[in-house]
Structure formats: structure tokens, C-alpha cells
C-alpha positions, 0 to 999 in steps of 0.5 A: 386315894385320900379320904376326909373322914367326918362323923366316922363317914369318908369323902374322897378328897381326891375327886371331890376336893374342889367342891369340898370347898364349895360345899363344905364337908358337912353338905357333901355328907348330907348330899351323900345321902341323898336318893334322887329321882329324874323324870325325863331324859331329853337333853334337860334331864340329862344334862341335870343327871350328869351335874347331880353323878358329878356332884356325888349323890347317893344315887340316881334314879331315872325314868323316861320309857320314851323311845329315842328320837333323832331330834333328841341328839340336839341336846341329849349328848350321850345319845347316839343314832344307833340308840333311835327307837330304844327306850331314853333311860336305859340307853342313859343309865350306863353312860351316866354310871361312867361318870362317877363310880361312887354313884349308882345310876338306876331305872324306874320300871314305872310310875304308876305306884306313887308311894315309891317317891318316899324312896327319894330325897329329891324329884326331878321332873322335866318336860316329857309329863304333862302339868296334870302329872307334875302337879299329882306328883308334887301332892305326894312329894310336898305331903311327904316332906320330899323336895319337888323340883320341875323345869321344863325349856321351849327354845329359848325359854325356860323355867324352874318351880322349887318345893321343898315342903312347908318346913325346909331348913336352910343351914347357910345361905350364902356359903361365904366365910363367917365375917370376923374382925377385931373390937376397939370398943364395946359401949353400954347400950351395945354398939360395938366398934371396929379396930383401925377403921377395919369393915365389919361386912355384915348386914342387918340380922346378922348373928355374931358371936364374941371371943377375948373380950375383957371386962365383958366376959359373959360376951365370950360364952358362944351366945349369938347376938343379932346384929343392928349396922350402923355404918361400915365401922360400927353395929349394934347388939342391943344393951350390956350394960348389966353385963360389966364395963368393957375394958380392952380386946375383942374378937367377933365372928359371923355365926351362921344361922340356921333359917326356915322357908315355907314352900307351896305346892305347885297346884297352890302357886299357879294362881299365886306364884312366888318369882325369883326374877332373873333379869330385872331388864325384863320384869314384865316378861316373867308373869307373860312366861308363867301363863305362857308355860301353862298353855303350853301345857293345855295346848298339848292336851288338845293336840295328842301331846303336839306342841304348836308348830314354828310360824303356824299361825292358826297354832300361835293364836290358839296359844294366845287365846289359852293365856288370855283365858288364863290371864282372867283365871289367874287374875293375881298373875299379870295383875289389875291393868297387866295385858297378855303380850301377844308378840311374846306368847307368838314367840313362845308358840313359834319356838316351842319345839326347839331345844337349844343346847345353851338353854338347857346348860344353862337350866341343867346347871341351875336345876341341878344346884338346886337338887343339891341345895334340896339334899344338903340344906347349903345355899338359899333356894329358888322361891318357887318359880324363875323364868328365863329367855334369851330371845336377844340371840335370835338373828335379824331376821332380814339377814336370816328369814324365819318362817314355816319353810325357813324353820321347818325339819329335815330329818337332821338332829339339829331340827329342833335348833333349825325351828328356832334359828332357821336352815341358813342360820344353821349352816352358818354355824356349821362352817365356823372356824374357832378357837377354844383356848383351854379344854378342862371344865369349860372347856369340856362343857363348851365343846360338848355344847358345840357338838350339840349345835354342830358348830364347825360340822360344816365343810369349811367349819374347824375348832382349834383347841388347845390345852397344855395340860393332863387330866388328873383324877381331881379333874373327873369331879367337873370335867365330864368329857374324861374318865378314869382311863384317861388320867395322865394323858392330855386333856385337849386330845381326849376332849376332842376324841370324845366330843367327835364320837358325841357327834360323828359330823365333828370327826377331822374337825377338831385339831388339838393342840398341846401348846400354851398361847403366849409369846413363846408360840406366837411362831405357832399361833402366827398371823394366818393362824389368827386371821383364818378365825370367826371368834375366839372362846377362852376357857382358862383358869388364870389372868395372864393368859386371859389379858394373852388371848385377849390382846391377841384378839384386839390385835386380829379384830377377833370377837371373844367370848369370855368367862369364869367361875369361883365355887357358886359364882360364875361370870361372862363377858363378850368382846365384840371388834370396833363396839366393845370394851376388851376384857383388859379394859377393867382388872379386879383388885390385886389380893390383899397381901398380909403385912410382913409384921403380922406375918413374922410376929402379930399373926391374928388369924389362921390365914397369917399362921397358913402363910407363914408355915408356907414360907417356912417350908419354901425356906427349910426345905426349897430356897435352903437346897437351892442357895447350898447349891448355888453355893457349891457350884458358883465360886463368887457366890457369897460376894454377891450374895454380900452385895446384892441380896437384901437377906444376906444373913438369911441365906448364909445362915441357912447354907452354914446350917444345911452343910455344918448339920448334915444329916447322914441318917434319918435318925439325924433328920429326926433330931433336926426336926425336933430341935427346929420345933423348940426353935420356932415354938419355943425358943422364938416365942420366949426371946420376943416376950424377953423383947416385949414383956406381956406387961409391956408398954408403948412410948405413949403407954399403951400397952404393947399388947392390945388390938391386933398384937395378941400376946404369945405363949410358947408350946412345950413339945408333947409327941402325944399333941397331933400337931407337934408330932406330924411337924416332926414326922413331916420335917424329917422326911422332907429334910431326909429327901433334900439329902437323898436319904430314906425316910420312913415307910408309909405310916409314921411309928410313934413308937420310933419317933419316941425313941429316937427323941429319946436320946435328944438332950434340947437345949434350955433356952438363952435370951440374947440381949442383941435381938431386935424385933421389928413391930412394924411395917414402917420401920427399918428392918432390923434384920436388913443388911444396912442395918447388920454391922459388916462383922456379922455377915463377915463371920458367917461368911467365914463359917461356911466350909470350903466349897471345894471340899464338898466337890460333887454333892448336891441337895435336892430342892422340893417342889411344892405340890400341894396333890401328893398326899405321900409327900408331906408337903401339906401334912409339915404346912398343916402341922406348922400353921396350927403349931402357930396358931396355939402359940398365938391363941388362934383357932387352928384349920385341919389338913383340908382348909390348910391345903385350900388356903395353901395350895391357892386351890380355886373352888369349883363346881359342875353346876356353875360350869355348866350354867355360864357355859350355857350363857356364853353359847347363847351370845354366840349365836349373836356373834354368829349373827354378827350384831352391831347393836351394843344392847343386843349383847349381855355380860352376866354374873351369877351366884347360884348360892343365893340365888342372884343373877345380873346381867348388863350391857357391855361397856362401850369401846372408848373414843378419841380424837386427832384433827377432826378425826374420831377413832376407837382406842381400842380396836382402831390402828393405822396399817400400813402395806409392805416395808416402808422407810422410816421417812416414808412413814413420817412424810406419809402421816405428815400428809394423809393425816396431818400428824406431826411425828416427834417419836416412833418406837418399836416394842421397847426400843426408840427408833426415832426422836425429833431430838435425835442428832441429824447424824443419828437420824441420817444412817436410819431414815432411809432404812426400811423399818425392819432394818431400822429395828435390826440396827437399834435392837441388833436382833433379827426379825424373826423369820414367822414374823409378819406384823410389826406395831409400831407407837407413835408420839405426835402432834395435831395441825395445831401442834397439841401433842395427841393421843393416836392409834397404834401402827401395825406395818404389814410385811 
């Protein structure tokens, strides 16, 4: 177990490690202190229980004596049919204990004595206590300073009301890196410009701060400066001219400041709410909801706690009554000219006893952030109340009747998914057949929801899931269908035990697979295996295999639901065949790479020192083992070497290194340690300031040192320096493993380090007057072989010992792996970067911002996770439905830090056009049945679609051109097409094969060349 210590307190990085990224250390220790309580254990409550354990709270608290009923197992997912009758929070506890050994889950004997909140940091209530309770409540907890958070899901609506008390201190409100840049210029009245046209990103009211400003040295002493933008280049700090004159540098950086919100208390807001809307596309609904929700309430109270019952019509005007007379209550709600919607509240009375699984995934996940937020003070809170609905996923009610039969239960626990959808909806849903690519976070969370709705519980349903790889313990923080017991085994088989025992109608439905879709196991994922599916579900971490399924789902016609998630911030995306746009229709940027001048020789910021101690390490102790055994093993290894690689000199160099300095002890390894650290620190550092003297200047005069080149100095080694002393620590070992020799036991000795450097004599340093540096990415590389005369590469060459005087001995390279904490992978990372960093004046990162920079670790968390799989449940149901109406279908983006939420149509699928003909580019193809010959095929386009074909190719290969000679053509026309690909390929069809696509080139009757569909030939 590693553990992070700050203030003297640990986090456990091994479990927590993703989030640490999202949250930051600080908050997670906030959060580790905090007591929260949960009101009510349906399927909402547990479902913000489960996120707030995975999280890492304090502890848990729950109370709900209520006896558990079988509607409650449409969403409460740690419930069973032996748990019916038995009270909801203590059967809860010990399943939601499981989760996260580090949190202790209690009980409330009861809540009669309200002083007992004063015990907690946060109150959750849900929707099992009635307005007058909540709002009793929340006098306490807002009089006390307590967070009071409410939500409560009728069917498809929702909603969440936030207090955090009259003084709450926000201490980040976007959780996004502090902005930083490099000054140009700083003139007298305090605009501040950017070097080389670089964007600041900042906004209006924004603090920064300065470092290494000359001439206007008082800017550099800490003190924030709230920022006035004046463009993307430029913004504004107000005046310094009594400061001095700016001369030359400049660095700034965001600085985070701290904001405080006002809160009001529930009986306050009602009347006068405060709304976060959560799509904008349906403004006028959020004012409708917050009547609606009150009447709920109200009608409650009338009927013994019932809630109206779906298609009564005596219970939704009696509804619509309660907010029309509450509209004139609370007049400032709809304002002056708002009318009660009538059609909407109906809704609301007709779904008020449902429970819908993505619902309250989708709320779980948002209220459980905001405990969170309430805890630590990290990301801006809702203020106060949101409302959400998503009643676009009911079916079309000609395909599916809802009434008072169709809607009414039958003694199931999908009965309160049955009062919204209907029966026959629901026995749609229950003979699916799917297809889950990927079963670790949304993976589990999207299995778990559909147990819930028992998709696939049908007699014809089935869900296919597959995942290739382990569960390990960094896993049990968001992927919640796993244990400790289960690390090491394979995620999709433990997913799919555990979302069967969840719901016994599953058992002999789920098939999991370990097998990663790809070209590789298309003899696997084959024709009858993709045509047999309803829709596809990608639950994957990266875009290759994302664009992967989706290709394959344009290629089957398959609907596809998509999504993803990066810290607070998640997305969805659904594909729909012949009205959508696919998900490879549109790419994210590429990630900006670093210049290899700044990485080699101008680093500016701790990221540059990150990537540059990762390519050291790859070099040192990867590449340099695997080029001495290439070396030892490939006889015309140096000749091709010499020809082909660009770093020639690179490579012998470090062979020549590896084998003439063998190490044949640890003491050995030690010493090379040592001297690398005057090579790379020192010695590198004094030859460039040989080359480019801190004085020194450009050809136009400038000085060489200014903007972003920041003047170096070398560092005198000192064992007693952290950093220095784990650069030796981790490179010794990391060179005694390529060798095959001990390194040293568990923690370091400093006392044998000293020792043994002891007896080191290091070499004063001798400029070489050879070197050339290059300062920029435009120039020739100096160091390239073109550039090298043959001499140099020659004698290296000549330097290396015979290769057959080494017969047998090998190096072992390492594998990066960023998780082993033993290995010093991240330890010589860390220590080289922040080496790096003092050498250039730059802030240095400790082990963990190393490790997430280095390790290209994506931050997670379970609250985003739940969140969007909860969105992507609820356009399935309209993939169920089968929608065609494009605006039925939402794509969403979210960021739960700020909060912001939006939503939008999907893009429409492009159209083209051949001979007065219209077709989709994306979702159309011509198909053509059975192995025809190359002529049939043209004479068939020629007539039926009045195509000229001029080119036909299959994958890579060209199978025929207009061009070709009449020889050429003559051997192959007559050829069914699989024998035309054998000839020209000279590979065989594979035997699982069933579809071939073809392309074509043609012309229209006009003779314009045009653009057409792709040919799938059917064999």
C-alpha cells in the first residue's frame, strides 16, 4: 500500500489514485473528514450512498426503518427477494461496508432527536420524508452551519435543492489547472501582454500572480492582481507605474481564489427559488417541475402518503389543481403571465410512482458530487435548486399504448419501470440482445443499470460483454461491481457473476468474454455475431478501439451508444443507422506535443522536465538493453544501424556504454549512477553555457537568453538533497535489474550510498569546443547522422567489443509501469524531472503530479461515472423504441465541477448524390448477394445504376483500372471476386470471412466522376 502524506495525514494512492487527481490532496483530506448522513434508502439513496463510500468520506450514516418492498428492486441494486419485509438500512449497511474498507457505514436508530445532525458535515434526504420533514430538518442543519442536501426522482423527473449554510467557502471552482504564460511586455498603466501571440485563457476577475519580472521587481513578491482581459494576447492589472519600468521576463499564474456563497434555507427558497437549469431547450419546464414537486408532496398528504396513480385521471387534475393554487401562492415561481402547463404536471401525475434506473444514476451521481463539493469546499455548488426530465425516452405511444391497463403492476420488480413504459415496452426491453464493449467503470455502472431494468431477462434477451483485462485494487475506487477478493481475476467474468446475483433473471444471460475487439478477433466478433445484436454499448478508455466498434457498427447497421468521462467532466453520444452522424465522423484535436528544442535544452515548465526525465529513463534503461541485445544477437546490426537510423550515434553510444561499463556488483551500478547525475546536471549544463554564455547574444543582438529560454545553472551534487539522492538511489537499481544483479533491500541506507560514493574520484568538467547545440526546431539537427562526419560513426563502430566474445549474456529491458511502487520506475522519473527543474529555475512536482503527467493517467471519479451512464440509459430506451426523429435523440456534455450541463441534438448523417439519386455517406452501400464476377459486377453498375466504373479496389490492393492492359484485365474478368482478390493479393480468404467491401471509382451518365457508396459483396 502507498500512502500520500499531507499535514502528517495519509491517502491511500493505491485506491484513491485517480481521484487524487480530480480532487487534489487537500480535498481528499477535507472529504476524509467528513460525517455524512443519508435519509432514505430506495434505489436514489443508495445509489448517492454507494458514490459517497467510493469516494473515501469519513463515514456513512444511513436511516430509512422502512420495510423493503419488491418495487424497491427496480433500482435499489443491493437488494434482494429475501431482504422483502426487512428494514432498507440495515439490510443496506453491510453491502455498502463492502465497498470501501476504509469507511465505516452506520445506522440511525431514529430521528426523532434533531441535535444528532450536529454530528455530521452533510445531510442527505431523499424522497421517503415528506416537504414538512425536509424542511424541519434543514432549519437545524442551515442554523448550524451543516450542508443540507434534498433530492428526491418521480419517473423520469427529477430534482436536487443544495444549502450549504449562509457562509460556504468555495476554495476552487473549476478544479482546472492554475493558467500560466510567459510576459513579453508589461506597460505603466498594467496591460500585460503575451510572449509569441501564446493565449493567456483567463477571464474576467481572475487573480494572478508574477514571478522573474525584471525592472518591476515588487510584481514577483506573491501579491494576487485581479485581472481586466483585453483580448486573447492581452489583459490588464491596473497601474504600475510607480512600481519602476519593466525591463525583460516574466512568468504568471492563475491563482486560485477563494469565493464565498450564500445559501437559503429550503422554507426560504420555495417561494423564491434560486435555479441551475439543466437544459436550456427546456427553460420554461424548470419553474413547471418546482410547483410540480411541491404538489406532490401536498397530494401525499392527502391520500396516506400515496402518490397518484399512473392514467388516473381524478388523481392528475386533483395534481393540476395543487399547482395552479400554488402557482397563485408562489406568484414570483411562473412570474406575471407564466401559466401552469397542465399537459406536464399530467405527466408528472401519471409517472409519479415510477423509478427509473437511469433517473437515479443520473441524480446519484450529481447529488453525490455535491456531498463531496459540501465536504472538501472543491468545485462550485448547485445554487440551490435543478430539475431535470427526460420524458423524450418515452415511446410513441401508437407503438406502445400507455394507460391505466397497459401501466398498471403486476407483482414484478420492474413495476415501477412498467407505470412509466408499459408491459409491452417492457417485455421489448427484456428479449434484447447486446453488446457491452468494455466492463470496467462504465462498464460495471452500465451493467448494473441494466439488471435494474432487466434488460436482456427476457427468453430471447442476452448481453455479450467483453473486457481483456484484470481488476486491480486502483479499480475498487469507481468500479463498484468488484472486491478486494477479486483483484487480479478478469473484470468481465467477475461483472457479470456479480450483476446476475444482483438480478437472478440475468443468470445464463450474460456471456463474458475476454477477448479485445479488433481486427485480430474479427474470426470471433464475425458476421452472425454482429448481425444477431439490437444495439451496441462502448464502455472503453480509448479512441482506437472506440473509432474500432464504431466502424463496425456503420458496417452492421447497429445503433451505438457512446460515452466517456475525464475527472468532473463526462460525455454521451448516440449513433442511430441511416439519421446520424457516427462517432468518427468528428475527432478531438491531437494533443500538443512539445518542441524537441524545448524538451532537450529550453524546458519552461515542469511538464517539459516530466517528459524529458521519461525519455531519459526509456533511453537509460529500455532502448539501451534492447539495442545491446539486438547488437549481440543480429550480426548486420551496426551496418544497418549506420544506414537506416537517424540516431546512429545515439545508439553506439549507449551499446559502447552498456557493454565497456558493466557493472558486476551493485556498488558498480552505484557509481554509475553517480557519475550520470554530473553528466546530465552538471557537466550538460556548464558545455551549454560554454556554447551560449548567460551574456550571450542573438545575430540581431538580442539576448540569447530571454522569453522562454531560461538561463541554466548546474547543480552541485549533495546526497543530503531528496532529489539528488533518489536519482541515485533509483538509477542504480534500475541498472543493477537490466544486469541481473541485487539491488538493495527495500528502503535505501543513505549511510551505504555515502559510502560508496565515498571512494568515487568525479571528473572535473572539460568544455569541448566540438559541441554544437541546436536552438531551434527549424534548424538542422546538429547531431543527425548527415550532419556527423563518417569518422565519428566509424570509430564508434570500432569501439564496441566483438560480439562474439559476449555469446550468451543478455540485458534485461524494463517495462514502464508507472503502479509498482517497488520498482523505481516513477521514484528515477520524479527525482530527474525535479533535478531538471532546479537546473532551469522551475518549480518541481512531487511523486504523485510526476506519476499522473508521466503515467498518462486519465483522472476518474465515481460520481461522473454514474452520472453519464445514467444519461446513456435513458436514450436507450429510445433506441428500444426505435426512434427516427432526430431531435427525440440527446448527445450531453457535462462537468459536474462547475456545475454545467448541455445538451444537443446529434448531427445528421451527410447526403450525396449520383444520377438523380440521393444517398447517406455514411450508413448507405451497395450489397451485392453471392460471388459474382469482376464483369458482372461493372456490367451490373453500368445498367441498374447507370455507373461508369473506372476503379475497383479491395482493402489496399487495386483489382481493376480502366487503365489496365487488355492482357491484364483478360485473366481476371471472368474471375469470381474472391479469386480476383487471391490473384492480386496472393493471400487466401479467410475461411470466417463472409463480407468483402469493396471501392469504387466512377462516373455518372454525364460522365462527372462521383462520389458513391462503398460495395459490400455477401458470399
Amino acid at each position: 500500500m502507498t500512502n500520500i502524506k499531507v499535514d502528517g495525514e495519509e491517502i491511500d494512492e493505491s485506491l484513491y489514485s485517480r481521484q487524487l487527481y480530480v480532487l487534489g490532496k487537500e480535498a481528499m483530506l477535507k472529504m476524509q473528514h467528513s460525517n455524512v448522513l443519508i435519509i432514505g434508502l430506495k434505489g436514489l439513496g443508495v445509489e448517492i450512498a454507494k458514490n459517497v463510500v467510493l469516494a473515501g468520506v469519513k463515514s456513512l450514516t444511513l436511516y430509512d426503518p422502512s420495510a423493503v418492498a419488491l418495487q424497491d428492486l427496480s433500482t435499489q441494486f443491493f437488494l434482494s427477494e429475501q431482504d422483502i419485509g426487512q428494514a432498507r438500512d440495515k439490510v443496506s449497511q453491510a453491502k455498502l461496508a463492502e465497498l470501501n474498507s476504509y469507511v465505516p457505514v452506520k445506522v440511525l436508530e431514529g430521528l426523532e432527536d434533531v441535535s444528532q445532525l450536529s454530528e455530521f458535515q452533510v445531510v442527505v434526504v431523499t424522497d421517503t420524508i415528506s416537504l414538512e420533514e425536509k424542511v424541519k430538518l434543514n432549519e437545524y442543519t442551515h442554523s448550524h452551519g451543516i450542508g443540507f442536501i434534498s433530492t428526491e426522482t418521480r419517473g423520469l423527473f427529477g430534482n436536487v435543492f443544495v444549502d450549504l449554510g449562509e457562509e460556504f467557502t468555495v476554495i476552487d471552482t473549476t478544479g482546472e489547472e492554475p493558467k500560466t504564460g510567459i510576459v513579453s511586455d508589461i506597460e505603466s498603466d498594467g496591460t500585460v501582454t503575451m510572449l509569441d501571440d501564446n493565449r493567456h485563457g483567463l477571464e474576467d476577475g481572475n487573480y494572478v500572480k508574477f514571478s522573474e519580472v525584471e525592472g518591476l521587481e515588487k510584481l514577483n513578491d506573491g501579491t494576487p492582481y485581479k485581472v481586466e482581459v483585453l483580448g486573447p494576447f492581452a489583459f490588464k492589472i491596473g497601474s504600475v507605474k510607480d512600481l519602476g519600468t519593466y525591463k525583460k521576463g516574466g512568468l504568471f499564474t492563475e491563482v486560485k481564489m477563494p469565493q464565498k456563497l450564500t445559501f437559503k434555507s429550503l422554507r426560504e427558497s420555495l417561494a423564491t427559488p434560486e435555479f441551475l437549469y439543466s437544459d436550456f431547450a427546456k427553460f420554461e419546464t424548470t419553474a413547471q417541475l418546482h410547483l410540480g414537486f411541491q404538489a406532490l408532496h401536498q397530494f401525499q398528504v392527502r391520500h396516506q402518503g400515496e402518490l397518484p396513480r399512473p392514467f388516473y385521471e381524478e388523481d392528475s387534475n386533483e395534481l393540476v389543481k395543487l399547482v395552479i393554487d400554488l402557482a397563485t401562492q408562489q406568484p414570483e415561481v411562473l412570474g406575471s403571465e407564466g401559466k401552469v402547463d397542465e399537459k406536464l404536471i399530467t405527466e408528472l401525475a401519471n409517472q409519479a410512482r415510477g423509478d427509473i434506473p437511469g433517473i437515479v444514476a443520473f441524480f446519484g451521481g450529481l447529488v453525490a458530487q455535491e456531498v463531496l463539493k459540501a465536504s472538501s469546499g472543491k468545485f462550485t455548488p448547485i445554487k440551490q435548486y435543478m430539475y431535470f426530465d427526460s420524458i423524450e425516452s418515452l415511446p410513441d405511444s401508437e407503438d406502445f399504448p400507455r394507460n391505466a391497463d397497459t401501466t398498471k403492476p403486476i407483482n414484478s420488480r420492474y413495476d415501477n419501470q412498467i407505470s412509466v413504459f408499459g408491459l409491452e415496452f417492457q417485455k421489448r426491453i427484456a428479449n434484447l440482445k447486446v453488446f457491452l464493449v468494455g466492463s470496467g467503470a462504465i462498464g460495471c455502472e452500465m451493467l448494473k443499470n441494466w439488471a435494474l431494468l432487466g434488460l436482456a431477462s427476457g427468453p430471447e434477451g442476452k448481453i455479450i460483454v467483453t473486457d481483456n483485462d484484470s481488476i486491480e485494487k486502483s479499480n475498487l475506487n469507481r468500479q463498484f461491481l468488484f472486491r478486494p477478493k477479486d483483484v487480479g481475476r478478469n473484470k468481465s467474468e467477475v461483472a457479470a457473476d456479480a450483476v446476475s446475483a444482483m438480478n437472478p433473471d440475468l443468470k445464463g444471460k450474460i456471456e463474458p468474454k475476454i477477448d479485445k475487439v479488433g481486427a485480430e478477433t474479427e474470426n470471433i466478433f464475425n458476421d452472425a455475431f454482429w448481425n444477431q445484436l439490437d444495439f451496441v454499448t462502448n464502455a472503453l478508455d480509448n479512441v482506437d478501439a472506440r473509432t474500432y466498434v464504431d466502424r463496425r457498427c456503420v458496417f452492421y447497421k447497429k445503433p451505438l451508444l457512446e460515452s466517456g468521462t475525464l475527472g468532473t467532466k463526462g460525455n454521451t453520444q448516440v449513433v442511430i443507422p441511416n439519421l446520424t452522424e457516427s462517432y468518427s465522423s468528428s475527432r478531438d484535436p491531437p494533443e500538443k506535443s512539445i518542441p524537441l528544442c524545448t524538451l532537450r535544452s529550453f524546458p519552461n515548465k515542469i511538464d517539459h522536465t516530466i517528459a524529458w526525465a521519461k525519455s531519459l529513463f526509456q533511453g537509460y534503461f529500455s532502448d539501451a538493453a534492447e539495442n545491446v541485445n539486438l547488437y549481440l544477437t543480429q550480426p548486420n546490426f551496426v551496418e544497418q544501424t549506420l544506414k537506416q537510423a537517424p540516431d546512429a550515434k545515439g545508439i553506439l553510444e549507449s551499446i559502447s556504454d552498456c557493454l565497456n561499463n558493466r557493472p558486476y556488483n551493485f556498488e558498480d551500478c552505484v557509481k554509475w549512477a553517480r557519475l550520470e547525475f554530473e553528466k546530465k546536471f552538471s557537466y550538460d549544463i556548464q558545455q551549454f553555457l560554454y556554447n551560449f554564455p548567460k551574456d550571450a547574444t542573438t545575430s540581431t543582438g538580442e539576448p540569447f537568453w530571454s522569453g522562454p529560454k531560461r538561463a541554466p545553472e548546474p547543480l552541485v551534487f549533495n546526497i543530503e538533497n531528496p532529489d539528488h539522492f533518489h536519482f541515485i538511489v533509483a538509477s542504480a537499481n534500475l541498472r543493477a535489474f537490466n544486469y541481473g544483479l541485487k539491488g538493495d533491500d527495500g528502503k535505501p541506507d543513505i549511510n551505504y550510498y555515502q559510502s560508496v560514493l565515498s571512494k568515487l574520484i568525479v571528473p572535473e568538467f572539460i568544455p569541448k569546443a566540438d559541441i554544437k547545440i541546436q536552438t531551434n526546431d527549424d534548424e538542422p539537427d546538429p547531431n543527425a547522422n548527415n550532419q556527423l562526419g563518417g569518422d565519428v560513426l566509424e570509430n564508434l563502430a570500432a569501439s564496441l567489443p566483438d560480439a562474439s566474445t559476449l555469446a550468451g549474456f543478455q540485458l534485461i529491458p524494463v517495462e514502464f509501469e508507472k503502479d509498482d511502487d517497488t520498482n523505481h520506475h516513477i521514484e528515477f522519473i520524479t527525482a530527474a524531472s525535479n533535478n531538471r527543474a532546479l537546473n532551469y529555475s522551475i518549480e518541481p512536482a512531487d511523486r504523485q503530479k510526476t506519476k499522473f503527467i508521466a503515467g498518462r493517467i486519465i483522472p476518474a471519479i465515481a460520481t461522473t461515472t454514474a452520472l453519464v451512464t445514467g444519461l446513456v440509459n435513458l436514450e436507450l430506451y429510445k433506441v428500444v423504441a426505435g426512434k427516427t426523429d432526430i431531435e427525440q435523440y440527446k448527445n450531453g456534455f457535462v462537468n459536474l465541477a462547475l456545475p454545467f450541463f448541455g445538451f444537443s441534438e446529434p448531427i445528421a448523417s451527410q447526403k450525396g448524390k449520383y444520377n438523380d439519386k440521393t444517398f447517406d455517406k455514411i450508413w448507405d452501400r451497395f450489397d451485392i448477394q453471392g460471388d459474382i464476377t469482376l464483369r458482372e459486377l461493372i456490367d451490373h453498375f453500368n445498367k441498374e445504376e447507370g455507373l461508369e466504373i473506372t476503379m475497383v479496389s479491395y482493402d489496399v490492393s487495386l483489382l481493376y483500372a480502366s487503365f489496365f492492359p487488355p492482357k491484364k484485365l483478360k485473366d481476371r474478368m471472368d474471375l469470381p471476386i474472391t479469386e480476383v482478390v487471391k490473384l492480386v493479393t496472393k493471400k487466401e480468404i479467410l475461411s470466417h470471412v463472409k463480407t468483402m467491401i469493396l471501392e469504387f471509382c466512377c462516373e455518372d451518365k454525364e460522365g462527372e466522376d462521383v462520389e458513391v457508396p462503398y460495395v459490400t459483396v455477401h458470399l
